[in-house]
N, C-alpha and C positions, 0 to 999 in steps of 0.2 A: 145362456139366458137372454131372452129378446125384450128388447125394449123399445115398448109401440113411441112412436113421431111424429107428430103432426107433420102432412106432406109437407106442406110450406117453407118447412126447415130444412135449409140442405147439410146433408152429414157429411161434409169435405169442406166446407167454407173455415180459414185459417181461422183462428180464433187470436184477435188484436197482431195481425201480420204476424203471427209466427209460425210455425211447421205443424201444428197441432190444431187439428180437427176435433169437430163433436162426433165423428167417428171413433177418433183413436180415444176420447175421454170416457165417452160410455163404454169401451171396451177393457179399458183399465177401471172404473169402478163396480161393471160387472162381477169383474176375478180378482176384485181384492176389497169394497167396502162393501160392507156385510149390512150396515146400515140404510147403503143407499139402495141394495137390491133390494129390502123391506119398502124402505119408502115408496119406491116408484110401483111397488107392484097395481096390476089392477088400474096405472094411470097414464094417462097419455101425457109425453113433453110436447107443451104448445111455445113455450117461449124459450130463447136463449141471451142472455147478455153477459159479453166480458168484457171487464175492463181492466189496467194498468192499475193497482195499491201500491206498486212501489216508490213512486216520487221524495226523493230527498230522505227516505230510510235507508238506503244502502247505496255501495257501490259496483256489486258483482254481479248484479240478478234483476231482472222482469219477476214482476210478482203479480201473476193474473188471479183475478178473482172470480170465477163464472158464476152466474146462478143460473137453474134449470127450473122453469115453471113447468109444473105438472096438476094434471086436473082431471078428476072424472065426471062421469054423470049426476051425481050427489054431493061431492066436495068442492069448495069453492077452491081455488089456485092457491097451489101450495108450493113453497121455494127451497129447493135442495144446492147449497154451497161447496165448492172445492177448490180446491189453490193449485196451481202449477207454479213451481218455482223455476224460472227459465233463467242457465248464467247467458251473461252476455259482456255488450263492454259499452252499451248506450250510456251509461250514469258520464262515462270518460270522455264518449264522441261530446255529451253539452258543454265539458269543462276545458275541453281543448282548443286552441290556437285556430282559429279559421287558417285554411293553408298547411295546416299539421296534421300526421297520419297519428292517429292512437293507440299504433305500434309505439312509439315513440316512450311510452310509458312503460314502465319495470316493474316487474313484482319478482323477487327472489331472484333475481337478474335473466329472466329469462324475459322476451317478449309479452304483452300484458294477455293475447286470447291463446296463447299457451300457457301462462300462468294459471287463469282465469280455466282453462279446461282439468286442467293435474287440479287444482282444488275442487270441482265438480266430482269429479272420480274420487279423491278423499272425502265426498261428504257420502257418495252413494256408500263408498265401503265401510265409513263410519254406521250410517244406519242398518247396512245389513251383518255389520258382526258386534258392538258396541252397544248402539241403542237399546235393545233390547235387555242390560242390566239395568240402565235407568230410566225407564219406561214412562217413569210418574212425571219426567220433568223433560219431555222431547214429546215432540207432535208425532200421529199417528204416519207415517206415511205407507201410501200403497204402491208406488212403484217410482222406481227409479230407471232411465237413460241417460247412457252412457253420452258425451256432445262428441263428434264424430263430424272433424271439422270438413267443410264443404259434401257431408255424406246428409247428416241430419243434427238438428238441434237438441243436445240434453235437457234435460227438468227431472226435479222431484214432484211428484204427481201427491198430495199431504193433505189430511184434514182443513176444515176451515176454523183455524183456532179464535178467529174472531168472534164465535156464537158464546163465547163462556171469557175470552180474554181481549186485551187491547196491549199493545206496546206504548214506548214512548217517543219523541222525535228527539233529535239529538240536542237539540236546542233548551232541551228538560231535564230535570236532576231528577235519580232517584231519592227517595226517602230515609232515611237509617234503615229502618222495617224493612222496607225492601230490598236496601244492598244487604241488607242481613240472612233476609232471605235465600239470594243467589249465593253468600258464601256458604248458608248452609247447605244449596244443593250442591256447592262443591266440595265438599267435603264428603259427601254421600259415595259422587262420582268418584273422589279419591280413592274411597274408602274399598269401593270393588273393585277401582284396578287392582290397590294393593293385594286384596284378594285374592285378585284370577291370576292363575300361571301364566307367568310371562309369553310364553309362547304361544299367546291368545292374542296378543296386542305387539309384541315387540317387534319393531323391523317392519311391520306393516304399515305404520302410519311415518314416513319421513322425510316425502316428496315436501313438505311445506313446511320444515324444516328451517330455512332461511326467509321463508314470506316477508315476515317482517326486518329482516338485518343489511336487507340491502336496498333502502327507501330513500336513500341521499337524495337522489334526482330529483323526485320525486315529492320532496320535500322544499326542496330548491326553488321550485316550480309552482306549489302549489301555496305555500305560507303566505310570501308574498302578496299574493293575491287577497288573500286574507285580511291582511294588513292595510290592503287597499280601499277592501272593503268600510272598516270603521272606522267612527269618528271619534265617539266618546272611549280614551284611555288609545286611543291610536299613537299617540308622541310615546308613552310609557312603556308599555308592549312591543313597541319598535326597539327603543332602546335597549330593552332587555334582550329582546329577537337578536338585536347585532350586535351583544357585550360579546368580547370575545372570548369570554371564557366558553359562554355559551356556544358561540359557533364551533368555537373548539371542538366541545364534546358533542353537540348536534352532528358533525361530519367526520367523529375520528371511530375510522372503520374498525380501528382494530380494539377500543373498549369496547364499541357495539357488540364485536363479537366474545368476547371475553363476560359480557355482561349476560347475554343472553344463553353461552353456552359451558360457559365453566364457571362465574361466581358461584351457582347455588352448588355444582359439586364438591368446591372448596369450602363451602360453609355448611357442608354436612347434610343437604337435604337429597332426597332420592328424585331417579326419573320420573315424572309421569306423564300423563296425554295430558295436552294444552289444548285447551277451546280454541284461545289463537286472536278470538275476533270476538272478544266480549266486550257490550258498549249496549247502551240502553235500548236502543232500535234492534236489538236482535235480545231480546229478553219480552217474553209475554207477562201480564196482569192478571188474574182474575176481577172480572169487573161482577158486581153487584145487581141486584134486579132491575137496575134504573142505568146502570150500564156506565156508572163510577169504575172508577180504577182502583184497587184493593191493593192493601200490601202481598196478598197472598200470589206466591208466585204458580203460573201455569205453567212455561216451558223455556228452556233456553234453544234459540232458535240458529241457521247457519254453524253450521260445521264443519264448512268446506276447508277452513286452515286448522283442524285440529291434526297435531303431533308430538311425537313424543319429545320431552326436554324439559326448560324450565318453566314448572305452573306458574311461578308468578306472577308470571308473564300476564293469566287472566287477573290478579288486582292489580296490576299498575295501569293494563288499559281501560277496564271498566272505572276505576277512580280517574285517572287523566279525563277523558270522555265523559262521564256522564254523572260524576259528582261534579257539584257547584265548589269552592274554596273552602268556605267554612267545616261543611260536613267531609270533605274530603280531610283536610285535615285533624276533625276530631277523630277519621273513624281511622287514620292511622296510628295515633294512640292507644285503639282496643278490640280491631278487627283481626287480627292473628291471633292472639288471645281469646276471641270467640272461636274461633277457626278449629284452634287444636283442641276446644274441648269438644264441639263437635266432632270432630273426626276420632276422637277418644270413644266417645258413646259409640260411633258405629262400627269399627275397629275391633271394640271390646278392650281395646288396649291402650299401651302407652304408643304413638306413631313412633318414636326413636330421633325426634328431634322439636324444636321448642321455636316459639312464637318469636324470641329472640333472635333467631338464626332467619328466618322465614323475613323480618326486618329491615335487616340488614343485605340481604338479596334483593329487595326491593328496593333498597335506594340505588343499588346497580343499574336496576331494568327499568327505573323511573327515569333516571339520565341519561339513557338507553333510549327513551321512547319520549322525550318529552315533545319531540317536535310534531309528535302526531295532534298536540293539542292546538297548534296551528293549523298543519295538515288538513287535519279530519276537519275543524271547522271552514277551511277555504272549500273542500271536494263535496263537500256534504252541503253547505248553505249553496255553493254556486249553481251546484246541480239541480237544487229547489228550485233559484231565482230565476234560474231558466227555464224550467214548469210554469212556473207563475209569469214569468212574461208571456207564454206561448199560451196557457188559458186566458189572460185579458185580451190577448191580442184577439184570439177565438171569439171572445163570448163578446167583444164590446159589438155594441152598437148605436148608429148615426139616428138621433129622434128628429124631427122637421127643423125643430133651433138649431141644430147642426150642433147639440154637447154628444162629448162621446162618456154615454152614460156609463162605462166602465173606469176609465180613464178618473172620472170627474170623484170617483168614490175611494181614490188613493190620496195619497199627501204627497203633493209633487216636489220635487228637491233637485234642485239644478244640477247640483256636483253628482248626482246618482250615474251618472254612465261615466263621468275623468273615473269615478270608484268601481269601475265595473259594475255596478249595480241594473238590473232595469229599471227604467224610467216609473216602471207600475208598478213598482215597491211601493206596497203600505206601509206606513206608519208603524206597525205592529212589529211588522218584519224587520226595520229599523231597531227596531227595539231586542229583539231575539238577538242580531249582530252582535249589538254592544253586549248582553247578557255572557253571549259566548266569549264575548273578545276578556271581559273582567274574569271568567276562568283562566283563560288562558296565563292572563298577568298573574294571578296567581301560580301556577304551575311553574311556571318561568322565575317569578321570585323567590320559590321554594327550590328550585336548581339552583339558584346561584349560590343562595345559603348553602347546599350541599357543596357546591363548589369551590366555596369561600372559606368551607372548615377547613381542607388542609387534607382533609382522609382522600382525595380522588390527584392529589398534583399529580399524582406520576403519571397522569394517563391528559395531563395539559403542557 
């Protein structure tokens, strides 16, 4: 199927420096969105713009957003959206050490853009043998490449789920309603693995396996930094940061692994596929006419570390990350208990194990993963603030008075760069910090209580 071009537009021009043209995009939407061959019929593309959405939502991924203006003799310009999701290791090269290669960086202990590749390949194979049981709560995608290092650059080539939903920044709590939401669709997901013959899923998904059990370094490195960052609750969160019990269990390799790979077998619960990387910024919304954000969920998004082992793995990180204190803790009290009657109704059955056992595996993989709540808020904020200094730096400009009309519309703060910070940090942003930094202290003083009952000494 051909698709008329306005001359003007060249169909080999990289789209936002990367390997992929407006050749290879029309060429994949022709033979796989059935939508956009409709749309464009009968119209010429006059316009092309992409731009970078991923800033400070993630860490593994370029997330381009193109639109294609198209127009005929009768209809006024009309705009057709599509996402490439490109892995890379940019989010790392902003967070890293001037002078430091971001090799240097671990995931699963292997080098970080071999990491980063083995989880690209588990997400293309997750949607082309997976996806398709849970259709209702995953984005449409139309093709996937493989990254084929120094040959070409992988992407998932995916609907634009922004025209019906919206995510959230990490710096945001979900709502009851809608952590409620996402455990119902996991239990949905549970609910067909448990159904499908093993020999459909098992042994397939194991490359990422250890993604998350060997972050030490990494953690080491990136908290820190963190801690640098805030002010308000900085003294307190430090202190907990360096109790020793805490660093204890933050670096002792050998409950990590014990938590992650054998607590839920000794408490009775079965294997299944792990999302791996659930946190608010990879969960969609459906938003409303006016383009609010609804409880109702659209899609759970990134799937490049799902494997087979311990699910709880998805509540301890989506609660660490993207619940606030409060709610995280009430919804430890009655989210398991929602969980297994959901998975009952779709089941038909009883699952063969109880909200009890499912609890108590979670204070494993919560002490297991506490330090992501540092973590995550150092690699996730720094990698924003370095966005946000690079557009002020872009957009300011010198008016005849010599104010620099960018510069002049943040709230300046001396100690902002001893904190690592940039100096064109709002106000706002200041504020977001301490937001995160008070989860954090939370999380941290709810370990120590774990730590301080007496049920984990053997492993201090």
């Amino acid at each position: 199927m051909f698709v008329s071009v306005s001359p003007e537009i060249n169909h080999d021009e990289n789209l936002c420096g990367s390997d992929f043209t407006l050749r290879w995009l029309l060429d994949s939407l022709v033979k796989n969105d059935d939508k956009f061959k409709e749309f464009q019929k009968d119209r010429v593309l006059k316009h092309l713009f992409a731009r970078d959405v991923s800033g400070g939502k993630g860490m593994f991924s370029t997330v381009l957003k193109i639109e294609l203006s198209f127009a005929d003799e009768k209809d006024d310009e009309k705009v057709y959206t599509t996402i490439l999701k490109i892995p890379g290791t940019e989010s790392f090269a902003a967070i890293t050490e001037e002078g430091k290669d971001v090799e240097e960086h671990k995931f699963g202990g292997n080098p970080l853009t071999q990491s980063i590749i083995q989880m690209h390949d588990t997400e293309c194979n997750f949607y082309n043998l997976i996806a398709p049981l849970i259709s209702n709560y995953v984005p449409n995608i139309y093709c996937t490449q493989r990254w084929i290092r120094n040959v070409h650059q992988g992407c998932l080539h995916m609907e634009d789920l922004s025209l019906r939903g919206k995510n959230i920044d990490f710096f945001n709590t979900l709502t009851v309603p809608q952590f409620q939401n996402v455990v119902n669709a996991l239990a949905f997901f549970h609910s067909q693995i448990l159904k499908l013959e093993e020999s459909k899923w098992r042994g397939k998904f194991v490359s990422q396996r250890n993604i998350f059990t060997e972050m030490a370094p990494l953690i080491k490195q990136i908290s820190p930094k963190f801690l640098q960052m805030i002010t308000t609750g900085q003294k307190e969160l430090t202190e907990l940061y360096y109790n020793d019990k805490i660093q204890n269990i933050l670096f002792n390799q050998e409950f990590i692994e014990y938590a992650f790979f054998d607590s839920y077998l000794k408490l009775g619960l079965p294997i299944l596929l792990v999302h791996a990387d659930l946190w608010a910024s990879n969960i969609m919304f459906t938003t409303d006419s006016k383009g609010n954000l609804t409880d109702e969920l659209t899609a759970l998004l990134d799937w490049q570390c799902v494997h087979e082992g311990n699910w709880i793995f998805d509540f301890v990180r989506l609660m660490i990350c993207s619940l606030d204190g409060d709610t995280r803790r009430e919804m430890e009290n009655t989210i398991f208990d929602f969980y297994i009657s959901r998975l009952t109704e779709y089941l038909g059955k009883d699952p063969g194990f109880t909200a009890a056992q499912m609890k108590k595996s979670y204070q494993f993989v919560f002490l297991a993963h506490l330090g992501h709540s540092t973590a995550m808020s150092g690699g996730i904020l720094g990698a924003r603030h370095a966005g946000l200094a690079a557009e002020a730096k872009k957009s300011s400009t010198k008016p005849e008075n010599g104010t620099d009309t960018a510069a002049s519309s943040f709230k300046p703060k001396e100690d902002y760069a001893a904190r690592g910070i940039p100096v064109e940090l709002p106000a706002v942003e200041e504020a977001r910090i301490d937001k995160c930094a008070l989860r954090s202290i939370h999380v941290f003083e709810d370990a120590l209580a774990l730590l301080n009952s007496g049920e984990f000494d053997k492993w201090l």
